[in-house]
N, C-alpha and C positions, 0 to 999 in steps of 0.2 A: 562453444561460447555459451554464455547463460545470464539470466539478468541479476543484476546486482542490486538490492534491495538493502538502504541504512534504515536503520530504525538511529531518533535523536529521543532526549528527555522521558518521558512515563512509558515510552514507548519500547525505548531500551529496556527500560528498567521491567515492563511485563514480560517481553520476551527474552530478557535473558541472554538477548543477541545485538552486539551493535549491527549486525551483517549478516546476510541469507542471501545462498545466490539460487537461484530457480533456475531451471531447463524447462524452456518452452517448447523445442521441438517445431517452433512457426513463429505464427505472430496471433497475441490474444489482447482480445480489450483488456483495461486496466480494471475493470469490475470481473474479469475473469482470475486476475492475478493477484487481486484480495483474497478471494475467495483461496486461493491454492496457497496462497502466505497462510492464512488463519488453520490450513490441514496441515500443513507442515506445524505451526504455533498455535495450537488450538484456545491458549491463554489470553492472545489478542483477540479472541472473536467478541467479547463483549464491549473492547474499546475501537473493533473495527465494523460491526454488522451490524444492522439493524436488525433485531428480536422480529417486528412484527412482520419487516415487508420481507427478510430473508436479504437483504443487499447490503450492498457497501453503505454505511454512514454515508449523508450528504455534507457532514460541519467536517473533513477532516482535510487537512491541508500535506496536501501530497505533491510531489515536485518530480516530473519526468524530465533527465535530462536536462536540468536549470531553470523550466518551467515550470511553474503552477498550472496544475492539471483544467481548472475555470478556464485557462486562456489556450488551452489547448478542445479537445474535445470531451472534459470530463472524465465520466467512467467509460466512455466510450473511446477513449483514448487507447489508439494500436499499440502495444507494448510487444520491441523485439528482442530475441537476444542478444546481448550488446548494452541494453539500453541501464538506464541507472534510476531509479526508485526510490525516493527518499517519504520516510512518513514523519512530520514535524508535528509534535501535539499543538493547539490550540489553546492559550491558558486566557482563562477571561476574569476578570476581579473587578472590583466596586466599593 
């Protein structure tokens, strides 16, 4: 089994991919399985990492399982295989 990871909107359209599924081999925080999305998608590292701290972006709205990861434990969120990963851009205008 393995996790299933959608990319929706600019997100799609960086990687290239509506879909990537990942093999954990356990269970990793959700700031470990950015990280292994962006080595797989090296394209997304600049709309998924933060340059200076080396981490996940804090502004990116990401849904584990039907949950937004805020109401869950963040990046700190346990991700298994099985689980379902969606990254939705954030569009903001004025």
């Amino acid at each position: 089994m393995a996790v299933r990871v959608k990319f929706t909107g600019s997100f799609r359209c960086l990687s290239g991919k509506n879909m990537l599924e990942l093999r954990l081999g356990g269970s990793s925080p959700l700031r470990d399985v950015v990280k292994m999305i962006v080595e797989e998608l090296p394209k997304l590292e600049p709309a998924l990492i933060d340059p200076e701290f080396e981490n996940p972006k804090t502004n990116l709205l990401i849904i584990v399982n039907g949950k937004e990861m805020s109401v869950l434990d963040r990046f700190e969120t346990i991700i298994e295989d099985g689980d379902e990963v969606v990254f939705v851009p954030i569009v903001h205008g004025g």
